[in-house]
N, CA, C and O of each residue as an XYZ file, in Angstrom:
508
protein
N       7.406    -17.440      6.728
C       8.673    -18.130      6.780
C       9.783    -17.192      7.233
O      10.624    -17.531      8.065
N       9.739    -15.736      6.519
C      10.955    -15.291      6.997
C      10.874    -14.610      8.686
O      11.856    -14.568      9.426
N       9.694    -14.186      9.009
C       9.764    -14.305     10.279
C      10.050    -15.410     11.248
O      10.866    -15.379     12.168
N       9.302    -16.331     10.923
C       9.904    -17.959     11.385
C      11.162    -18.116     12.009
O      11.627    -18.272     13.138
N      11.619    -17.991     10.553
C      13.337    -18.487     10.587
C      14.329    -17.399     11.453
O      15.416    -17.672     11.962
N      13.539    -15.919     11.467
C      14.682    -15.040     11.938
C      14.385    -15.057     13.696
O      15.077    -14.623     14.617
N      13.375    -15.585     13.693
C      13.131    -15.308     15.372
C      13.686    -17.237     15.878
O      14.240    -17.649     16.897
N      13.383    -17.705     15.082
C      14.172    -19.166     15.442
C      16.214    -19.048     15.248
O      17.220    -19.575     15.724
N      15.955    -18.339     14.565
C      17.324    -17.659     14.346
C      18.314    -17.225     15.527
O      19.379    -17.548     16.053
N      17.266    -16.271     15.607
C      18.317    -15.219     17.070
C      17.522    -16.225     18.453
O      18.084    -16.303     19.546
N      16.588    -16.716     18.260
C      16.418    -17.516     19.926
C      17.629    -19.323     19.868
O      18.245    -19.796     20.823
N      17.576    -19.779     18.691
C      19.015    -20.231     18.591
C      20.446    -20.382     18.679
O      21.268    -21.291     18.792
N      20.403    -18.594     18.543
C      21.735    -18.050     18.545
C      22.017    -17.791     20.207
O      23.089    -18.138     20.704
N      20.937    -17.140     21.020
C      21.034    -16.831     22.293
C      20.989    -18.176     23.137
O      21.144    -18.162     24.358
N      20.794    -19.195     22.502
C      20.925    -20.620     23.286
C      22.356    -21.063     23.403
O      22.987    -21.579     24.326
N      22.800    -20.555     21.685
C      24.278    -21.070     21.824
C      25.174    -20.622     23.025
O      25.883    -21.172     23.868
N      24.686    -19.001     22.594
C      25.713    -18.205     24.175
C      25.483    -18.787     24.887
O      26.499    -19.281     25.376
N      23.950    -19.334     25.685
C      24.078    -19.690     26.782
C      24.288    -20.939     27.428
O      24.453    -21.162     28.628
N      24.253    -21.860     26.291
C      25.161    -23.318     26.384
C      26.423    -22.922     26.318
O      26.832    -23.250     27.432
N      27.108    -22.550     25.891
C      28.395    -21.819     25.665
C      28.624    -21.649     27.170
O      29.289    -22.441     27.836
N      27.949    -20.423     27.714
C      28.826    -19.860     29.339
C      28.701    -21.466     29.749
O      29.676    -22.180     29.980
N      27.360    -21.884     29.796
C      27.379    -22.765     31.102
C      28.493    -24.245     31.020
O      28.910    -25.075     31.828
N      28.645    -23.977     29.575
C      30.059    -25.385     29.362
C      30.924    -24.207     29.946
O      31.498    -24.609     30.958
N      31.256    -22.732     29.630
C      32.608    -22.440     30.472
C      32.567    -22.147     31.933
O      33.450    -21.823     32.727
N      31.615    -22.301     32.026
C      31.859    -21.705     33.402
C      31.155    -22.888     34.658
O      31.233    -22.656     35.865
N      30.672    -23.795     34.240
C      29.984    -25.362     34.819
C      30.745    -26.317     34.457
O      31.662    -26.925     35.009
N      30.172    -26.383     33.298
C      31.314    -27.803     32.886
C      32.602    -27.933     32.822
O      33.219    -28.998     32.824
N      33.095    -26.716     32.756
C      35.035    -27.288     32.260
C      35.566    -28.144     33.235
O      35.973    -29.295     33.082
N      35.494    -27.103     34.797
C      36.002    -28.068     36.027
C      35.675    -29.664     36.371
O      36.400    -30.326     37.114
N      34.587    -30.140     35.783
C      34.222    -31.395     35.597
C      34.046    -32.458     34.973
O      33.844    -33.620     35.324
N      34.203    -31.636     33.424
C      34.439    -32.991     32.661
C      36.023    -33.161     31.869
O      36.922    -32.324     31.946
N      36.072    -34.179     31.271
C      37.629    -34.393     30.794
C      38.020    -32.834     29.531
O      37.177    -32.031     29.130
N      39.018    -32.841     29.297
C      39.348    -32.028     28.229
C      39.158    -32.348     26.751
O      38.633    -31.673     25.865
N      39.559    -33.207     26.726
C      38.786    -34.265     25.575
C      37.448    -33.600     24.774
O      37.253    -33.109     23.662
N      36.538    -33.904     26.135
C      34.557    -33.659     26.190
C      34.399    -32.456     25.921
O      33.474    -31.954     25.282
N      35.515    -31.820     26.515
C      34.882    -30.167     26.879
C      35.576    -29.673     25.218
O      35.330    -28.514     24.886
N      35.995    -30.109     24.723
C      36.568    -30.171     23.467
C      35.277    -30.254     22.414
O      34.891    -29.275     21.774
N      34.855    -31.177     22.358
C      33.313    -32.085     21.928
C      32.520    -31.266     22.192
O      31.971    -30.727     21.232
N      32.195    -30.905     23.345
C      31.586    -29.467     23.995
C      31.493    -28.210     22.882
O      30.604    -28.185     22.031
N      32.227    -27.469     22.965
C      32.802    -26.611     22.135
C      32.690    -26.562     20.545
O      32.500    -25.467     20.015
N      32.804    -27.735     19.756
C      32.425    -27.845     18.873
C      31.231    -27.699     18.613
O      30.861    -26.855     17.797
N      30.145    -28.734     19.453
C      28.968    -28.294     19.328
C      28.009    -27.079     19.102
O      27.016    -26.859     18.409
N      29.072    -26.118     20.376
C      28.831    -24.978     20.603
C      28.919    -24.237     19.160
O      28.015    -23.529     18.717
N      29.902    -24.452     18.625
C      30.528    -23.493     17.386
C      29.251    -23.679     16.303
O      28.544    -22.741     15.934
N      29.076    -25.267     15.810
C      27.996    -25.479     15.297
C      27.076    -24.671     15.646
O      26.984    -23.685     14.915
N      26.381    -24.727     16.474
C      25.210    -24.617     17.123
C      25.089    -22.747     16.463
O      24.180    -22.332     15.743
N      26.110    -22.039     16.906
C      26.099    -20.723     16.838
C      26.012    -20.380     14.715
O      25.175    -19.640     14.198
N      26.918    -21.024     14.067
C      26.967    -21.118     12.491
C      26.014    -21.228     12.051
O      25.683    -20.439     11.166
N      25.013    -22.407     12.533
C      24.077    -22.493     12.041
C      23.007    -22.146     11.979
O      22.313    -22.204     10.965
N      22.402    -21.376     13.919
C      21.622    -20.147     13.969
C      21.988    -19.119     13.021
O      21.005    -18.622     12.471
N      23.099    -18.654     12.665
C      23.483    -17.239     12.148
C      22.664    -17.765     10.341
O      22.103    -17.200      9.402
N      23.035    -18.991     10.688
C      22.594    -19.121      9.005
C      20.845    -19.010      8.654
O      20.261    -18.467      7.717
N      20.532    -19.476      9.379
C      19.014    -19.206      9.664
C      18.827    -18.037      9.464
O      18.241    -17.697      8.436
N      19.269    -17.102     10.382
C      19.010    -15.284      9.732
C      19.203    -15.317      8.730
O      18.277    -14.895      8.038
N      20.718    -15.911      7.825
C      20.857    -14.872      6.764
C      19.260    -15.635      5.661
O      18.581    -15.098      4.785
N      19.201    -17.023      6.263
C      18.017    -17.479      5.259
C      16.546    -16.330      5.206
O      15.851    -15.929      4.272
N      16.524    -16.070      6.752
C      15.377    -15.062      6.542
C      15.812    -14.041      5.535
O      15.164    -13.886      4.500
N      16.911    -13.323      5.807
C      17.252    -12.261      5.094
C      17.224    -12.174      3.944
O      16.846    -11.105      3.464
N      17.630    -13.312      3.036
C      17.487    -13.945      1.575
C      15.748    -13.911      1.703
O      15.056    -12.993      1.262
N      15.242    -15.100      2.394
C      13.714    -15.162      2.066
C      13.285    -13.182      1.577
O      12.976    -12.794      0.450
N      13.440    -12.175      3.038
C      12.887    -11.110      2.387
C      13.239    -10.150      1.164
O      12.775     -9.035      0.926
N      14.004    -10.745      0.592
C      14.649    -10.259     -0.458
C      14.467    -10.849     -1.545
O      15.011    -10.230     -2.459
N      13.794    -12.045     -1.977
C      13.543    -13.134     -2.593
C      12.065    -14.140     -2.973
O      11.705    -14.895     -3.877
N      11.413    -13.508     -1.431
C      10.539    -13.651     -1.108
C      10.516    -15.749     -1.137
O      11.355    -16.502     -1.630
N       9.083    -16.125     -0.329
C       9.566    -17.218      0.172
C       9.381    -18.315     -0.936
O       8.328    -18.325     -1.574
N      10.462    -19.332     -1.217
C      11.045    -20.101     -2.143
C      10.976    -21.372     -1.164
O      11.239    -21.246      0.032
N      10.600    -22.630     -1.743
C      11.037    -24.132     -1.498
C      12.139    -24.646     -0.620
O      12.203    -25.298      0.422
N      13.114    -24.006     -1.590
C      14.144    -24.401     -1.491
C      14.574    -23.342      0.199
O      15.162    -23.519      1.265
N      14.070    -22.623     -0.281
C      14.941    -21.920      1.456
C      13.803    -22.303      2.333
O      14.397    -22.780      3.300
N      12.446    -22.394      2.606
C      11.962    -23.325      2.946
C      13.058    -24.678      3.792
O      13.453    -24.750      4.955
N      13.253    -25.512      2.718
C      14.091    -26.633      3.418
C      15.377    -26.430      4.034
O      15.958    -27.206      4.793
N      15.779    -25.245      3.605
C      16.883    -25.198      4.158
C      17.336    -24.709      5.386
O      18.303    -24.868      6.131
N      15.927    -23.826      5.324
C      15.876    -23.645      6.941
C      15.518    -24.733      8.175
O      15.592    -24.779      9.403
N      15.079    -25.583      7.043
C      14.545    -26.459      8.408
C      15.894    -27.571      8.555
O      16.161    -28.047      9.658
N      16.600    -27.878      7.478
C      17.754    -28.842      7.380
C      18.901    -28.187      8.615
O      19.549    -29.032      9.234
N      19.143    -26.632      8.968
C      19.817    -26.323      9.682
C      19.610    -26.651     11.038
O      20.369    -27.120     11.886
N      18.308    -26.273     11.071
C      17.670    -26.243     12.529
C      17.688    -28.220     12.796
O      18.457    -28.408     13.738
N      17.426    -28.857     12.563
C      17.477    -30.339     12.166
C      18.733    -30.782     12.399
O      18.792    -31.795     13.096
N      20.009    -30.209     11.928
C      21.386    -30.092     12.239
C      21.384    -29.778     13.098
O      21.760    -30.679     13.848
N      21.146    -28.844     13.640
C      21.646    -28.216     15.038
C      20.984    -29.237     15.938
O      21.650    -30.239     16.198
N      19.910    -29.142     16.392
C      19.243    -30.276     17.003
C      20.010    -32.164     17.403
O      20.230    -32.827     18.416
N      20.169    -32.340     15.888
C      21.232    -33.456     15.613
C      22.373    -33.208     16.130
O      22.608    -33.659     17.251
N      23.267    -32.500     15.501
C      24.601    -32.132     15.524
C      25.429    -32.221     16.573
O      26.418    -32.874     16.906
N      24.510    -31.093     17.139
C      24.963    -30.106     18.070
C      24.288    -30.870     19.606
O      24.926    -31.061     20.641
N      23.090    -31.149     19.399
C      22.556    -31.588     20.608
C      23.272    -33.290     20.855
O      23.645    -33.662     21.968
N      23.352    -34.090     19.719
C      24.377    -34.965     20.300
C      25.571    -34.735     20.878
O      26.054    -35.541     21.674
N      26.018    -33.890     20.622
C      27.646    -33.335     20.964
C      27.999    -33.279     22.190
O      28.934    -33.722     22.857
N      26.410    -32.191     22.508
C      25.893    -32.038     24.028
C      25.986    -32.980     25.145
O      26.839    -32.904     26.030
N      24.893    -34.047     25.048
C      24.595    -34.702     25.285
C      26.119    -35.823     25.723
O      26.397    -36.087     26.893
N      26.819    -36.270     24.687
C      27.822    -37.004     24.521
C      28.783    -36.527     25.777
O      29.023    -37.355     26.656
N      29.195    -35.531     25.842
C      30.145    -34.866     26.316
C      30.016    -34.555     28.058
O      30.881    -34.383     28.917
N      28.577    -34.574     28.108
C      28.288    -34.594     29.369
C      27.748    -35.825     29.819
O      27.640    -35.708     31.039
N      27.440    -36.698     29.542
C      26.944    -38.192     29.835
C      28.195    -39.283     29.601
O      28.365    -40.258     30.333
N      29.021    -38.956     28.476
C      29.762    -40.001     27.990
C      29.380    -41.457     27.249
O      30.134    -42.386     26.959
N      28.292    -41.350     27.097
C      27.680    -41.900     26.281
C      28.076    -42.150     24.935
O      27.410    -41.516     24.117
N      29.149    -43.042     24.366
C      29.700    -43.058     23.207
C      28.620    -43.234     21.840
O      28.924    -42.772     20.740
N      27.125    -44.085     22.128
C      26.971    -44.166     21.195
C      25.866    -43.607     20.759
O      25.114    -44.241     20.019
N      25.575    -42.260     21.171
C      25.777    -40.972     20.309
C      26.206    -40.260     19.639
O      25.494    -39.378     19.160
N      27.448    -40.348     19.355
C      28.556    -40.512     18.052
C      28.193    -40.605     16.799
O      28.634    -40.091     15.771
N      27.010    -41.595     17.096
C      26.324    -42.394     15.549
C      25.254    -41.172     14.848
O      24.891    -41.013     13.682
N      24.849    -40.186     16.480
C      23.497    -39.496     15.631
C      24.329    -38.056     14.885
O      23.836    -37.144     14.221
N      25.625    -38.272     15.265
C      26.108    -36.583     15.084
C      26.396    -36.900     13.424
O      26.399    -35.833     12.810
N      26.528    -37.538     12.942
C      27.002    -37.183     11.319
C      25.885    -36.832     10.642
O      25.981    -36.108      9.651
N      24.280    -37.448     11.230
C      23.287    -37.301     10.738
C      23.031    -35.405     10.873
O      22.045    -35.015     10.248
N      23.520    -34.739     11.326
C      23.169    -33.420     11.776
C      23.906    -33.081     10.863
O      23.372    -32.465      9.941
N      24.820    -33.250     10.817
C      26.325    -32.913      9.721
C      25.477    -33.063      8.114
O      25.608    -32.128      7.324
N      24.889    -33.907      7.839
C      24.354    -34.356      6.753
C      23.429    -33.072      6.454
O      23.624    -32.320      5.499
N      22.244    -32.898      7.536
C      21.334    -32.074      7.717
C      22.146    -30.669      7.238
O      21.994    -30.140      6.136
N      22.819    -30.303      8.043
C      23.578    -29.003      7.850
C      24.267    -28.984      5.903
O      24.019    -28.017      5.182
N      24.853    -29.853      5.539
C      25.546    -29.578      4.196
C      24.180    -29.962      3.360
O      24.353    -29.612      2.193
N      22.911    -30.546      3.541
C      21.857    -30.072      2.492
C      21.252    -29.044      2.739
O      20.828    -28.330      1.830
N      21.085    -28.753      4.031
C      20.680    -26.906      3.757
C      21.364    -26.027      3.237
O      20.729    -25.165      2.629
N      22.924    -25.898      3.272
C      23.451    -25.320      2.674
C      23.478    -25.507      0.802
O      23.626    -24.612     -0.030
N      23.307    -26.773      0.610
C      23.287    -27.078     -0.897
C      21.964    -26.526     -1.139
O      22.016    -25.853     -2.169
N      20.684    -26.524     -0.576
C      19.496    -25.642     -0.643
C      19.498    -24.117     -1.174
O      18.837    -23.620     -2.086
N      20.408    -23.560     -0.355
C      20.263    -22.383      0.056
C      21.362    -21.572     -1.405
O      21.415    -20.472     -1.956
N      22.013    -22.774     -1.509
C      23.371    -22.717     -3.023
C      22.294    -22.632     -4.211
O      22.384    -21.736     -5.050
N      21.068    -23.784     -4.263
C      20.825    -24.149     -5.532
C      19.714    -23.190     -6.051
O      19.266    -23.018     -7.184
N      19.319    -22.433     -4.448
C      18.063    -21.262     -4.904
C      18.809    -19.686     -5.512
O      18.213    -18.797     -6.121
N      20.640    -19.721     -5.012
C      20.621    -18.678     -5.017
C      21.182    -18.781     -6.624
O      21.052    -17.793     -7.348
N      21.750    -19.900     -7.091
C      22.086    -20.297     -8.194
C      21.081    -19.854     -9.246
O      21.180    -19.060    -10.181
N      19.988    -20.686     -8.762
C      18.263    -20.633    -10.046
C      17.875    -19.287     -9.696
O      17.037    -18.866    -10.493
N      18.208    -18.382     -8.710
C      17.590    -17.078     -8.121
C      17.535    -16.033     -9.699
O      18.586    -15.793    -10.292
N      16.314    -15.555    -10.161
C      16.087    -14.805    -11.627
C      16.019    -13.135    -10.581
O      15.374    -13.167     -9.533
N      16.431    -12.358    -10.829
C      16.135    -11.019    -10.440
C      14.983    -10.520    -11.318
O      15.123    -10.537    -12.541
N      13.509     -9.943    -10.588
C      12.719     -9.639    -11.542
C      13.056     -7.658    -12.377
O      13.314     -6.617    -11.773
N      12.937     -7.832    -13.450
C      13.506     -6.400    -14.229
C      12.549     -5.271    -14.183
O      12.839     -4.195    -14.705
């Protein structure tokens, strides 16, 4: 798992950059400001939630692998996918009713984080 998550992690994170340039440096001139707005957000997501993935590995090796970070890695990645890839999608198609799938990513994203809360909460340090 914690390899998993850290190499899904940083190949996540290097997607964001590179959705990132290609909205700045492709898309701006072409779509509304609005989108490229929508754009951007995605982007931001997209990058938060890779980073969070590492720190999950980082917890997993320190913790060793738990349920709960288990799901929570996958609730991010699930978010991002959701989230972020509707955002995508939306912004460059205009396709309004994609709108509908982005809260579901949003959802995804605040139970991994409640995951990742409730292991570090129950987390016992062994003596």
């Amino acid at each position: 798992m914690q390899r998993t998550f850290m190499a899904w992690g940083a190949l996540l994170a290097m997607l964001a950059v590179a959705i990132g340039a290609f909205g700045a440096h492709l898309l701006e001139p072409v779509i509304s400001a609005d989108y490229m707005e929508v754009y951007k957000t995605g982007v931001q997501y997209h990058m938060m939630h890779a980073l969070g993935l590492i720190l999950i590995a980082l917890v997993a090796g320190q913790w060793g692998e738990r349920p709960r970070l288990r799901w929570a890695g996958r609730l991010l990645t699930a978010g991002i996918l959701l989230f972020s890839g509707s955002l995508y999608v939306l912004s460059i198609s205009g396709i309004k009713v994609l709108g509908a799938i982005t809260p579901l990513g949003g959802i995804c994203f605040i139970a991994g984080w409640i995951c990742l809360a409730l292991e570090a909460l129950s987390h016992r340090e062994k003596s």
